[in-house]
C-alpha positions, 0 to 999 in steps of 0.5 A: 906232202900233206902229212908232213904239214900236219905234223909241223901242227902237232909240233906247233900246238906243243908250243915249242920255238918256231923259227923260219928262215926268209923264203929266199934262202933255200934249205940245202945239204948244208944248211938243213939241220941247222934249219931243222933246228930252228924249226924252219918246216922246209927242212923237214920236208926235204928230210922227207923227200931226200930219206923218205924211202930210206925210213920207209925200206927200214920200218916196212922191214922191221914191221913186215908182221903188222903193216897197217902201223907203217904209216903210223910208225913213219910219221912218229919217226918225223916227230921225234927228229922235229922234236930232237934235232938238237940231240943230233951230234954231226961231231958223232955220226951221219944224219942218215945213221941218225935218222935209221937209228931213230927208225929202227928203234921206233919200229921195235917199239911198236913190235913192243906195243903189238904184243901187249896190245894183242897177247896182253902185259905179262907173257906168262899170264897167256894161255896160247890157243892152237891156231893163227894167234899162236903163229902170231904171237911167236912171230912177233915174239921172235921178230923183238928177240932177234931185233935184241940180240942183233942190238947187244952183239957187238958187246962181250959174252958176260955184258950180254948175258946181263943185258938179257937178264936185265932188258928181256927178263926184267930181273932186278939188280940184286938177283943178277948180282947174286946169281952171277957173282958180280958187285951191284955197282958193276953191274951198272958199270957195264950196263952203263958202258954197253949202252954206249957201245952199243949207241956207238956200234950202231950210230957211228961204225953200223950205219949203212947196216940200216939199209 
């Protein structure tokens, strides 16, 4: 696919350590990362061919309120696993819970950076006018709010409340501190441990929730 070269040049032109495998080794299930890390091309193109559909179905999903950025979204999803192959801890988690974590999270980045680009940086600068903005706002509004609460549920009541306060309202440490009675070293401690089990809920336990 001609797309999937053009990326192999992007990641060339950052010159990062290209490595390839002689021709008569084939790229399989078995030698594939190790080949992704090595920056071997093929093994990006059997990502494509083996879970393309999968980071589809995820993206398409995600961004069913602006598909024009699926494409987009689908090729700097292949970037970053070009890029950070060597995060990838086999020991932890599937390739595929890898790869739809990747792509879920790049597609909540582009909810992100469709409701600054259309409704502006700060929510509480915007006049909403009565119309077709006004729907689009509050469903891409609703769309980021319930892709938030989907990723904090596995942690307890208290853990999710200083999550929203520190990730949805952008309050600083102080004031979550003082308004609920918790020492600031705390309060990093359970962000701290609630990003873990959140990467840990979705990356080892939630895989196939993805599809």
């Amino acid at each position: 696919m001609q797309w999937s070269y053009i990326l192999i040049a992007a990641a060339k032109s950052k010159r990062r350590k290209v490595v390839y495998k002689p021709r008569n080794t084939k790229i399989t299930d078995e030698n594939f990362v190790e080949r992704l890390r090595c920056k071997d091309e093929r093994a990006l193109e059997y990502i494509i061919e083996r879970y393309g559909g999968l980071l589809y179905s995820i993206i398409r999903k995600k961004l069913s309120l602006i598909p024009d950025k699926v494409d987009e979204c689908f090729d700097d999803v292949l970037m970053k696993v070009w890029d950070h192959a060597e995060d990838y801890d086999e020991a932890k988690c599937e390739f595929k819970g890898w790869l739809a974590a990747i792509a879920r999270y790049q597609a909540i980045d582009y909810l992100r950076k469709a409701r600054r680009e259309e409704f502006g940086e700060s929510l509480d600068e915007i006049e909403i006018e009565p119309g077709a903005n006004d729907d689009r706002f509050r469903a891409i509004e609703d769309s980021i709010d319930n892709e938030f609460e989907q990723l904090i549920s596995c942690l307890s009541p208290e853990d999710r409340e200083i999550f929203r306060r520190i990730y949805k309202k952008g309050e600083s440490m102080d004031e979550i501190s003082r308004d609920m009675n918790i020492p600031k070293d705390q309060l990093y401690n359970h962000a701290s441990r609630g990003k873990k089990k959140i990467r840990k809920f979705y990356l080892f336990n939630k895989e196939n929730s993805y599809e």
